[in-house]
Chimera marker file (.cmm) of the C-alpha trace (Angstrom):
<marker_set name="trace">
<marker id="1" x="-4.267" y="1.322" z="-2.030" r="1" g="1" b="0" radius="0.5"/>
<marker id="2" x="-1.785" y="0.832" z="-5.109" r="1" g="1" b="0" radius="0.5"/>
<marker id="3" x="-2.583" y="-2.898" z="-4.350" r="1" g="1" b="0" radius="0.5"/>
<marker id="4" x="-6.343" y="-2.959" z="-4.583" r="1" g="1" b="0" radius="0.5"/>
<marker id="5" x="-6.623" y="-0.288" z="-7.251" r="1" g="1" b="0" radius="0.5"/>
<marker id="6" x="-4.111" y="-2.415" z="-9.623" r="1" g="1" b="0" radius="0.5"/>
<marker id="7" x="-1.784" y="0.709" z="-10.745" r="1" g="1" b="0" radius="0.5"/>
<marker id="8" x="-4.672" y="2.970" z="-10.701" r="1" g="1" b="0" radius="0.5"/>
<marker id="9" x="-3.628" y="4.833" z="-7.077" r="1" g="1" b="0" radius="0.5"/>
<marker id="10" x="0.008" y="4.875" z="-7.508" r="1" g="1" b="0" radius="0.5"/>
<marker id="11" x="1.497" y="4.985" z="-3.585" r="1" g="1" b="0" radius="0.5"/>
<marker id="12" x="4.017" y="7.944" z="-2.913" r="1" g="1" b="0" radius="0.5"/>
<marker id="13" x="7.430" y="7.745" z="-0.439" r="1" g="1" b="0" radius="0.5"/>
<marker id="14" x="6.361" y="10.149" z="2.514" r="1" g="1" b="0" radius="0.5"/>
<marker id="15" x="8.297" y="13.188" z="1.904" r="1" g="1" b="0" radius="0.5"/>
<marker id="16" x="8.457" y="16.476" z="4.197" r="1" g="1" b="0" radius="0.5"/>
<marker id="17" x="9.877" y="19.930" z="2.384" r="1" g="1" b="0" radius="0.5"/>
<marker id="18" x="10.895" y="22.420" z="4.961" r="1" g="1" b="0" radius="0.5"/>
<marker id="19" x="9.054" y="25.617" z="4.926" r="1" g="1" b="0" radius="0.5"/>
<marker id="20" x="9.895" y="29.024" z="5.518" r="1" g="1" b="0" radius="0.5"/>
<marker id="21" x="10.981" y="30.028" z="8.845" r="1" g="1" b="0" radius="0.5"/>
<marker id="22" x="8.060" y="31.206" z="10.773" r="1" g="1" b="0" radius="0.5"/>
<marker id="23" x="5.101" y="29.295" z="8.720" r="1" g="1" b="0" radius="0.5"/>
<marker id="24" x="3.620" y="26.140" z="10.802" r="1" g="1" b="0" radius="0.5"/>
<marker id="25" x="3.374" y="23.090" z="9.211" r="1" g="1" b="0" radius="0.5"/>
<marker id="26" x="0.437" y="20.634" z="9.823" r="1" g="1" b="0" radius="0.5"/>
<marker id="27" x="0.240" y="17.134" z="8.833" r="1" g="1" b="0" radius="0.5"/>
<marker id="28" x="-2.260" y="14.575" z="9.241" r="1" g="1" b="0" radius="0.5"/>
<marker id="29" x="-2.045" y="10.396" z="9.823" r="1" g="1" b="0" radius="0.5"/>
<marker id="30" x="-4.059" y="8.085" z="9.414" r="1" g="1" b="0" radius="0.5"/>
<marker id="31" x="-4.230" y="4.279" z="9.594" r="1" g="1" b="0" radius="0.5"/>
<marker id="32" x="-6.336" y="1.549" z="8.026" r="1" g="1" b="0" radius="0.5"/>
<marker id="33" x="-6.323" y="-1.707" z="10.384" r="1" g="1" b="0" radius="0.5"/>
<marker id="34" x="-8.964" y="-4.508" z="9.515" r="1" g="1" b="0" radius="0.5"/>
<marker id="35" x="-10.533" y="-6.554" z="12.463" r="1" g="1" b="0" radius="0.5"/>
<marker id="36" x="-8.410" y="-9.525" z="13.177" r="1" g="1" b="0" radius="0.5"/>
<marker id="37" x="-10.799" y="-11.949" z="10.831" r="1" g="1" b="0" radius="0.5"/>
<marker id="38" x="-10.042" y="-9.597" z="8.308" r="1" g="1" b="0" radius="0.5"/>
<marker id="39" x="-6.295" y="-9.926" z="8.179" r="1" g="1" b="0" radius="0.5"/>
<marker id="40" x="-5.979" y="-13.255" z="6.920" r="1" g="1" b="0" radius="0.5"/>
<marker id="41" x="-8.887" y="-12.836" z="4.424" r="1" g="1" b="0" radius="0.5"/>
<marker id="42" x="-7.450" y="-13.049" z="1.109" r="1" g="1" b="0" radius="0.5"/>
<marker id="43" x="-7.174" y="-9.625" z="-0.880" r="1" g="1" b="0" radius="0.5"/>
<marker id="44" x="-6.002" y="-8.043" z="-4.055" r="1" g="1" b="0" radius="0.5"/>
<marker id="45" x="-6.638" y="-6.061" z="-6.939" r="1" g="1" b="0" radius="0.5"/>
<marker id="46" x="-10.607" y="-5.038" z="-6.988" r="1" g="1" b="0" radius="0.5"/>
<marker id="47" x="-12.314" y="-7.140" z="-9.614" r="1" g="1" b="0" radius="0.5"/>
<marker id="48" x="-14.265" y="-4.502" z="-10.973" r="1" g="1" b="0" radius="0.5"/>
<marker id="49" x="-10.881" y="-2.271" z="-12.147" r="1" g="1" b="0" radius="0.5"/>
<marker id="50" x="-10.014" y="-5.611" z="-13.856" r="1" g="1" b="0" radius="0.5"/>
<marker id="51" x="-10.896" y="-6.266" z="-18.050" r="1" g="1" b="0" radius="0.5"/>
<marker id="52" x="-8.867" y="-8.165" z="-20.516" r="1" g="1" b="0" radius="0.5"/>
<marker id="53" x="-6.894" y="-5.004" z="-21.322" r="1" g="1" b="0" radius="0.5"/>
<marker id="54" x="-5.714" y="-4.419" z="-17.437" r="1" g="1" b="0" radius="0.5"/>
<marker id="55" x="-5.154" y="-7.792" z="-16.097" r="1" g="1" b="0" radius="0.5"/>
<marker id="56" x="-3.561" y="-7.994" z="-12.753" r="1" g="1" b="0" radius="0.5"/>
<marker id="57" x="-0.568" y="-6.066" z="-11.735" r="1" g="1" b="0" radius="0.5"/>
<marker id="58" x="-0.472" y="-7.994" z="-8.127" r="1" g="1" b="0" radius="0.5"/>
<marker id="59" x="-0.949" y="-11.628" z="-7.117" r="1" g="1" b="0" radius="0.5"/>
<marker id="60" x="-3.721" y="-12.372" z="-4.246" r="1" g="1" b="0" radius="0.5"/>
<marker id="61" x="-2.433" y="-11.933" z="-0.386" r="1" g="1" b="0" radius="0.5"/>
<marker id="62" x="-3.729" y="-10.903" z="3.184" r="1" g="1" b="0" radius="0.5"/>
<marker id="63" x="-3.198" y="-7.844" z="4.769" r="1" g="1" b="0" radius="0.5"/>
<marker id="64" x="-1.139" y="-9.940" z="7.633" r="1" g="1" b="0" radius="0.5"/>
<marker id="65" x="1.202" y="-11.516" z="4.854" r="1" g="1" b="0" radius="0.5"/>
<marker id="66" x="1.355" y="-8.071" z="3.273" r="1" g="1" b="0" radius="0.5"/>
<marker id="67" x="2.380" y="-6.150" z="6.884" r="1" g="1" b="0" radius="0.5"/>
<marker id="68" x="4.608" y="-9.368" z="7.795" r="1" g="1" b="0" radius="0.5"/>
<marker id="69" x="6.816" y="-8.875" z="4.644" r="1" g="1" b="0" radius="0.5"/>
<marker id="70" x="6.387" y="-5.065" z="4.759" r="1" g="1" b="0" radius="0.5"/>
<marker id="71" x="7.704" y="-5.207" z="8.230" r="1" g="1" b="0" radius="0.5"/>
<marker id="72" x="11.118" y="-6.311" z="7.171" r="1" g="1" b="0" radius="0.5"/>
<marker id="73" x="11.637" y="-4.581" z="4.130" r="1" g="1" b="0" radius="0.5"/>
<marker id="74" x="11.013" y="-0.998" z="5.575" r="1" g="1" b="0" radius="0.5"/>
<marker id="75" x="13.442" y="-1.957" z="8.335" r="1" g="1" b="0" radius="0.5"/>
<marker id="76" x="15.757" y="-1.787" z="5.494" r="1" g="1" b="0" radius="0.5"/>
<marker id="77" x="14.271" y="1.037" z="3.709" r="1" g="1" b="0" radius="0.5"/>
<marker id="78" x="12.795" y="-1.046" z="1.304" r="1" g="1" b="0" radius="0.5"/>
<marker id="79" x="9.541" y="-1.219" z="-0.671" r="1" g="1" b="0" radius="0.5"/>
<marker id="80" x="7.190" y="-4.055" z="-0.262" r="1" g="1" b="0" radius="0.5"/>
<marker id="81" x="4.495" y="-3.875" z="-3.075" r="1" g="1" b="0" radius="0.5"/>
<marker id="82" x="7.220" y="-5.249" z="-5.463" r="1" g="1" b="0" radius="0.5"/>
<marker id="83" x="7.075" y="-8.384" z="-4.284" r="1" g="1" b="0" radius="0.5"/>
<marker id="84" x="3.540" y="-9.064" z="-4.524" r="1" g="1" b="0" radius="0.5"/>
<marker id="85" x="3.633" y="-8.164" z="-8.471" r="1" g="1" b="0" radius="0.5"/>
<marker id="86" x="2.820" y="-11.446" z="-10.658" r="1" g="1" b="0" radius="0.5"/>
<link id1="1" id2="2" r="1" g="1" b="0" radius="0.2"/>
<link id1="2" id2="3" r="1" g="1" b="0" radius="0.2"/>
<link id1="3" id2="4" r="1" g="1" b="0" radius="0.2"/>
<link id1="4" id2="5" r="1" g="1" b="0" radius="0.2"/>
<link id1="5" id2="6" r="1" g="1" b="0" radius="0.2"/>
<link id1="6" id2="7" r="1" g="1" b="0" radius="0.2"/>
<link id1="7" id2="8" r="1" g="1" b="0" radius="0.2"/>
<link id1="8" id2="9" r="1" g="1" b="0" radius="0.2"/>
<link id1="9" id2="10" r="1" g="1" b="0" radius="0.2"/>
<link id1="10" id2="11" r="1" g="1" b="0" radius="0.2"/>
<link id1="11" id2="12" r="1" g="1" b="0" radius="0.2"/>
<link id1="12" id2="13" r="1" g="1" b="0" radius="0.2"/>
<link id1="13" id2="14" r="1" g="1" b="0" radius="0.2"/>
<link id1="14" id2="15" r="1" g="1" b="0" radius="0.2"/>
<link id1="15" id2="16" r="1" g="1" b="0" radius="0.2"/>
<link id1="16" id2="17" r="1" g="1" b="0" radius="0.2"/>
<link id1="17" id2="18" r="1" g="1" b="0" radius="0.2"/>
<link id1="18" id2="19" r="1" g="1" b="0" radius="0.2"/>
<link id1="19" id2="20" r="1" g="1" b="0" radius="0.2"/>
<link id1="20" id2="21" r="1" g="1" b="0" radius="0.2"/>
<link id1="21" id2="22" r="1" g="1" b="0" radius="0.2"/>
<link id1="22" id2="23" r="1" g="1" b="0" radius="0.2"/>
<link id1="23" id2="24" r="1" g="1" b="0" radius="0.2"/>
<link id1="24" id2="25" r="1" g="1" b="0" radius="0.2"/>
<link id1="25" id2="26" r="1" g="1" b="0" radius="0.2"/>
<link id1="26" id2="27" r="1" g="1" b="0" radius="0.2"/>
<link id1="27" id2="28" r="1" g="1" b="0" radius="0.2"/>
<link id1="28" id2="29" r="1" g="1" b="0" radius="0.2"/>
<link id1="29" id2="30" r="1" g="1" b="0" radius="0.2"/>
<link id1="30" id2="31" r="1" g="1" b="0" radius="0.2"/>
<link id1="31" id2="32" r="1" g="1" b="0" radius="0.2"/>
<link id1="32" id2="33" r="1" g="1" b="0" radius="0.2"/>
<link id1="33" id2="34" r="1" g="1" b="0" radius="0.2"/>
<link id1="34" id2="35" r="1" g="1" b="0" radius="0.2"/>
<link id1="35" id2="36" r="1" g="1" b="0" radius="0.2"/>
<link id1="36" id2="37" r="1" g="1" b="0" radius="0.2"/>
<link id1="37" id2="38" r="1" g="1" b="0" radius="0.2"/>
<link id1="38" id2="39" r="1" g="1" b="0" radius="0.2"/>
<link id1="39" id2="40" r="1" g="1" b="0" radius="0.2"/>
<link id1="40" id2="41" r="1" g="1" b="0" radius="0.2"/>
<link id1="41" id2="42" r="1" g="1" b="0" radius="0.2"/>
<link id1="42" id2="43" r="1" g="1" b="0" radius="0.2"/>
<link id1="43" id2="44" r="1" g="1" b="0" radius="0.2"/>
<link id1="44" id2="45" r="1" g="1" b="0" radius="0.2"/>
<link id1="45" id2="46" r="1" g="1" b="0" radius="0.2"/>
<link id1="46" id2="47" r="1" g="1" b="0" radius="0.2"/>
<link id1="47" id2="48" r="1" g="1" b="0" radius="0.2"/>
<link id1="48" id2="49" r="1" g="1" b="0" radius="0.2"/>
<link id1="49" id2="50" r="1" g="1" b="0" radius="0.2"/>
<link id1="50" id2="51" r="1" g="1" b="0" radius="0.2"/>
<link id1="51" id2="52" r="1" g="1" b="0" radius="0.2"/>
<link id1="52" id2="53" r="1" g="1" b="0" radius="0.2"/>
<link id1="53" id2="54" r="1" g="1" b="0" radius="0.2"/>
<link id1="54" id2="55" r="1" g="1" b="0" radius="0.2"/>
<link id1="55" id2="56" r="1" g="1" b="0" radius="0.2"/>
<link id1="56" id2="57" r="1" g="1" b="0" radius="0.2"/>
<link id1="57" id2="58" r="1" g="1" b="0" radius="0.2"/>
<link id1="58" id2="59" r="1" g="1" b="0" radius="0.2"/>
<link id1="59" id2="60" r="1" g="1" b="0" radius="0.2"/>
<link id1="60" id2="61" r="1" g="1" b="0" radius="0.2"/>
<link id1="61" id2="62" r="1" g="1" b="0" radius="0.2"/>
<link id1="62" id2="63" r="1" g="1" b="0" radius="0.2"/>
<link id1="63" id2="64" r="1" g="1" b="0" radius="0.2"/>
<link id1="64" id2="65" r="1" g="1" b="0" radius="0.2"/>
<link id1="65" id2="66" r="1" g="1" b="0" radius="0.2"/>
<link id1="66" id2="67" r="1" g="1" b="0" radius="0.2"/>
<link id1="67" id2="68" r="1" g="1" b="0" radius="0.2"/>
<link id1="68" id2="69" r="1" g="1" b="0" radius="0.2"/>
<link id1="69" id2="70" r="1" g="1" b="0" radius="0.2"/>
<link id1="70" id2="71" r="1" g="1" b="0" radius="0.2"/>
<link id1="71" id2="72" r="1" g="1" b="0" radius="0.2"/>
<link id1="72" id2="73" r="1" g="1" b="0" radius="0.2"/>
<link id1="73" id2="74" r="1" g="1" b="0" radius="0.2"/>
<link id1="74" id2="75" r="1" g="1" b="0" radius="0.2"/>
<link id1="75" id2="76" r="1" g="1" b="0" radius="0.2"/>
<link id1="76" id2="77" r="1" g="1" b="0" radius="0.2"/>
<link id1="77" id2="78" r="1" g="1" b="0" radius="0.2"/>
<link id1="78" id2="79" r="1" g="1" b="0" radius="0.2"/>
<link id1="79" id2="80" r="1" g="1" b="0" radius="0.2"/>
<link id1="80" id2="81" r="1" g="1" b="0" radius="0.2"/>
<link id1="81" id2="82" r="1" g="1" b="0" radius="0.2"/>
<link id1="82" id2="83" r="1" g="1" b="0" radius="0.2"/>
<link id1="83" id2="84" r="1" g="1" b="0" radius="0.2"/>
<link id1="84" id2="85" r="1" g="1" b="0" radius="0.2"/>
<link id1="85" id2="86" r="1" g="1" b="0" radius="0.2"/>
</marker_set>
């Protein structure tokens, strides 16, 4: 999402606090996954959040180059939207 909305959505690190004993805690996943055609379509920041004052923060990729790169860096505990930035 930080991708597409150029800086606009700024992704967090998933963090879990502990709560008091006795209080449940809940969370909720979910998972975007385009079709197969989809993954190699070219993507990147939305044109419409785009003017001459915001130019792009990230260069153009596809979601598969994007999950192939962010596939090795988390292995590491890295993060991967740095090395899309122009």
């Amino acid at each position: 999402m930080q991708l597409l909305s150029n800086d606009k959505f700024k992704s967090v690190e998933h963090r879990v606090l502990a709560t008091p004993l006795g209080r449940p805690r809940i969370s909720a996943v979910s998972f975007f996954l385009p079709s197969a055609k989809e993954r190699i379509k070219p993507c990147g920041p939305i044109k419409e959040l785009l003017s001459d004052n915001t130019p792009p923060v990230y260069r153009i990729t596809s979601y598969e180059e994007f999950m192939n790169h962010y596939r090795v860096v988390g292995q590491i505990g890295g993060r991967a939207l740095p090395h899309f930035k122009l």
